[in-house]
Residue frames relative to the residue before (quaternion, step in Angstrom):
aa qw qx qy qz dx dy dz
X 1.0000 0.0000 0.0000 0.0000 0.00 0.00 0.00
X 0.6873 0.4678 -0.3170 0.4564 3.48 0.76 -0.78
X 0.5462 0.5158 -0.4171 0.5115 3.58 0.71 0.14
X 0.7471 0.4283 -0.3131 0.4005 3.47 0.25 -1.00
X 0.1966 -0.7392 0.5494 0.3362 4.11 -0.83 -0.49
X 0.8036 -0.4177 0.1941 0.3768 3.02 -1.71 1.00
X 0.6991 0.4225 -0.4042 0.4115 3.80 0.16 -0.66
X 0.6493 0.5422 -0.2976 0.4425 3.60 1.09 -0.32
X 0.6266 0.3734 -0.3151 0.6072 3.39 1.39 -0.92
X 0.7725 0.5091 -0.3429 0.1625 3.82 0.49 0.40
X 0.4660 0.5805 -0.3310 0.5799 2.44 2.68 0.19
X 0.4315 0.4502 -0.6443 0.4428 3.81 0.28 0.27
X 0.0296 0.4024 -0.9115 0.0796 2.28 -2.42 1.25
X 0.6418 -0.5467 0.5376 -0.0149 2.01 -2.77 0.80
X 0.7541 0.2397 -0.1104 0.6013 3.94 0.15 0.29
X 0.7850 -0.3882 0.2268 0.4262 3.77 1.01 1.03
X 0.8340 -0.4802 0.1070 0.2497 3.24 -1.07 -0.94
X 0.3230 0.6236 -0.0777 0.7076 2.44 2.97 -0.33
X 0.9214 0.2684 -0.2200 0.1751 3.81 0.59 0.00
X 0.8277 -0.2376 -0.0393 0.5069 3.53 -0.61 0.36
X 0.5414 -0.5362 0.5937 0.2584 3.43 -1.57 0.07
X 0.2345 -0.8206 0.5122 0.0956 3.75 -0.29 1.48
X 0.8475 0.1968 -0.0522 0.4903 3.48 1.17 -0.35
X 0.1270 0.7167 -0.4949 0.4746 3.83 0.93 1.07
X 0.6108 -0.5091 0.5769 0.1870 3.06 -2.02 1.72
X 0.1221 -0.7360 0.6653 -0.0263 3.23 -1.56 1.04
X 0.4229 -0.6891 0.5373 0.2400 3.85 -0.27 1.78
X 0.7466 -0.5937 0.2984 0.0333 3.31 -1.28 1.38
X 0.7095 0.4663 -0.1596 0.5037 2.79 1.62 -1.68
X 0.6674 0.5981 -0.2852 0.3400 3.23 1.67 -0.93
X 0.6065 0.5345 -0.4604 0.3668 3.95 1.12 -0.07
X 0.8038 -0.1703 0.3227 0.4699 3.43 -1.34 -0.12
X 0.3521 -0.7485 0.4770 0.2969 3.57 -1.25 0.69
X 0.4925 0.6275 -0.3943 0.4564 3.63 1.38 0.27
X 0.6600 0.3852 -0.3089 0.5662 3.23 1.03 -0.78
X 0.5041 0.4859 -0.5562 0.4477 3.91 0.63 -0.09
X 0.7885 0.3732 -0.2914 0.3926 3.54 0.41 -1.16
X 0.4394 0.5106 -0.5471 0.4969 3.73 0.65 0.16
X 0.6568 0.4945 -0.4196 0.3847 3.53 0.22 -0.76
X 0.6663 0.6939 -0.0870 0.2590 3.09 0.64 -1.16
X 0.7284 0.3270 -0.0810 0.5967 2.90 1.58 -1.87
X 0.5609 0.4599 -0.3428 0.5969 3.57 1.48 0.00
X 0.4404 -0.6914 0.4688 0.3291 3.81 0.63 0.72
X 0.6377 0.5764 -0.4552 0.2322 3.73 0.72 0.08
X 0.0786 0.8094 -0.4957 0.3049 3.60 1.10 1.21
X 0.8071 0.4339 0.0416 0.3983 2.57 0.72 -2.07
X 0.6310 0.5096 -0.3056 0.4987 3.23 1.40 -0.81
X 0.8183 0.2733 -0.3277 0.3851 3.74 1.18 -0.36
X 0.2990 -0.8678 0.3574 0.1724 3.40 1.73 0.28
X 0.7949 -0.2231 0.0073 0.5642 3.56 -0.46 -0.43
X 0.2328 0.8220 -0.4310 0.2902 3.31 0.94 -0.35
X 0.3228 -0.7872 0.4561 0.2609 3.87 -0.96 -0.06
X 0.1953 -0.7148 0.4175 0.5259 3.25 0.03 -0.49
X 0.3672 -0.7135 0.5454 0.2423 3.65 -1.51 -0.61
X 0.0465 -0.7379 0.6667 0.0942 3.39 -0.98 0.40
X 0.1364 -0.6759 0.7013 0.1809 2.99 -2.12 0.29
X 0.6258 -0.7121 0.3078 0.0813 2.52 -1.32 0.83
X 0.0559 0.9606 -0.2223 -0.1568 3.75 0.78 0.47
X 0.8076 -0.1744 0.2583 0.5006 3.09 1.48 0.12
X 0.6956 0.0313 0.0100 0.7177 3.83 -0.29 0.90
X 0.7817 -0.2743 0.3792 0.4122 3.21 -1.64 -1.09
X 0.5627 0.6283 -0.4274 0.3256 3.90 1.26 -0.04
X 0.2897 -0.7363 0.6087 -0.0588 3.55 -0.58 1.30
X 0.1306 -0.7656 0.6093 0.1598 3.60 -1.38 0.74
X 0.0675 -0.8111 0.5710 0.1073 4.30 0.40 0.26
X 0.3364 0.6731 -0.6385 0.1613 3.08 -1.65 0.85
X 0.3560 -0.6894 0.5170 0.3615 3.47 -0.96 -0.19
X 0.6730 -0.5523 0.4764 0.1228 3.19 -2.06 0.20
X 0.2318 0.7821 -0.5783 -0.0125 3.61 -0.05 0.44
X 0.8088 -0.1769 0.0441 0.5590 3.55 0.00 1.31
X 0.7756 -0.0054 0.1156 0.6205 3.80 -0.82 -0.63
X 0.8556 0.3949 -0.1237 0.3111 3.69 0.34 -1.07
X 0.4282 -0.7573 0.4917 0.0370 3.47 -0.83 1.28
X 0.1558 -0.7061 0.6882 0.0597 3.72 -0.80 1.01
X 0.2469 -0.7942 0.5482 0.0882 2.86 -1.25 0.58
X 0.3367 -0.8437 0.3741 0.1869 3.62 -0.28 0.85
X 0.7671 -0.1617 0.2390 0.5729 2.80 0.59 -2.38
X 0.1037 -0.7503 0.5583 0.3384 3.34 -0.44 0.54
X 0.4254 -0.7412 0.5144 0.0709 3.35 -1.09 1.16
X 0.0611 -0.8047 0.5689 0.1580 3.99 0.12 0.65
X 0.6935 0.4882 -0.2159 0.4839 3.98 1.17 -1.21
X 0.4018 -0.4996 0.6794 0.3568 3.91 0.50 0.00
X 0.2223 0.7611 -0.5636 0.2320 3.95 0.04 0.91
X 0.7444 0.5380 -0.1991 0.3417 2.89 0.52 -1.68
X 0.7476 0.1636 -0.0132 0.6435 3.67 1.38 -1.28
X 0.0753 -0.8643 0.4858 0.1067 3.77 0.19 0.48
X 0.1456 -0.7838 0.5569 0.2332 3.76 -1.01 0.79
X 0.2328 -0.6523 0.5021 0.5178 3.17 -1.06 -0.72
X 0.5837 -0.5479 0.4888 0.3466 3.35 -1.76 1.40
X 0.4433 -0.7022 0.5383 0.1435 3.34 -1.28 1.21
C-alpha cells in the first residue's frame, strides 16, 4: 500500500469490476457508538473534526480505521471482528 497513492488505493474493489470499494472514507456518525466514544475519550474527535475517517479493508471481516491528514494515514483501530462498523450478514 505504501507504494501505491491514495487515488489508486481507492480504486480497488472487491468482486471484479462491478464491485465494492475495499478502501473508502467512512462518515463518523456512521460507525458504532462505542467507537464514536473512544474517539472522543482519546481527545482524537477533535483532532479529526469534520474530517472522515477511513478504513481498509484487509481481508475477511479484518478492517484497518484511521484518518487522513494529507499524504499520511493515522491509524486508530485495527479491527479483526467488523466491530467498529457492523453490517448485517445478508
Amino acid at each position: 500500500m505504501a507504494q501505491l497513492t491514495w487515488s489508486a488505493i481507492e480504486q480497488q474493489t472487491t468482486g471484479g469490476r462491478n464491485g465494492h470499494r475495499k478502501h473508502h472514507e467512512q462518515p463518523v456518525e456512521t460507525i458504532e457508538r462505542c467507537a464514536q466514544k473512544d474517539l472522543t475519550r482519546r481527545g482524537l474527535d477533535e483532532l479529526i473534526g469534520d474530517a472522515a475517517l477511513f478504513r481498509f479493508r484487509l481481508g475477511g471481516k479484518k478492517r484497518l480505521w484511521g484518518f487522513r491528514t494529507g499524504r499520511v494515514f493515522h491509524a486508530i483501530w485495527w479491527d479483526t471482528d467488523h466491530a467498529v462498523y457492523k453490517t448485517e450478514k445478508k
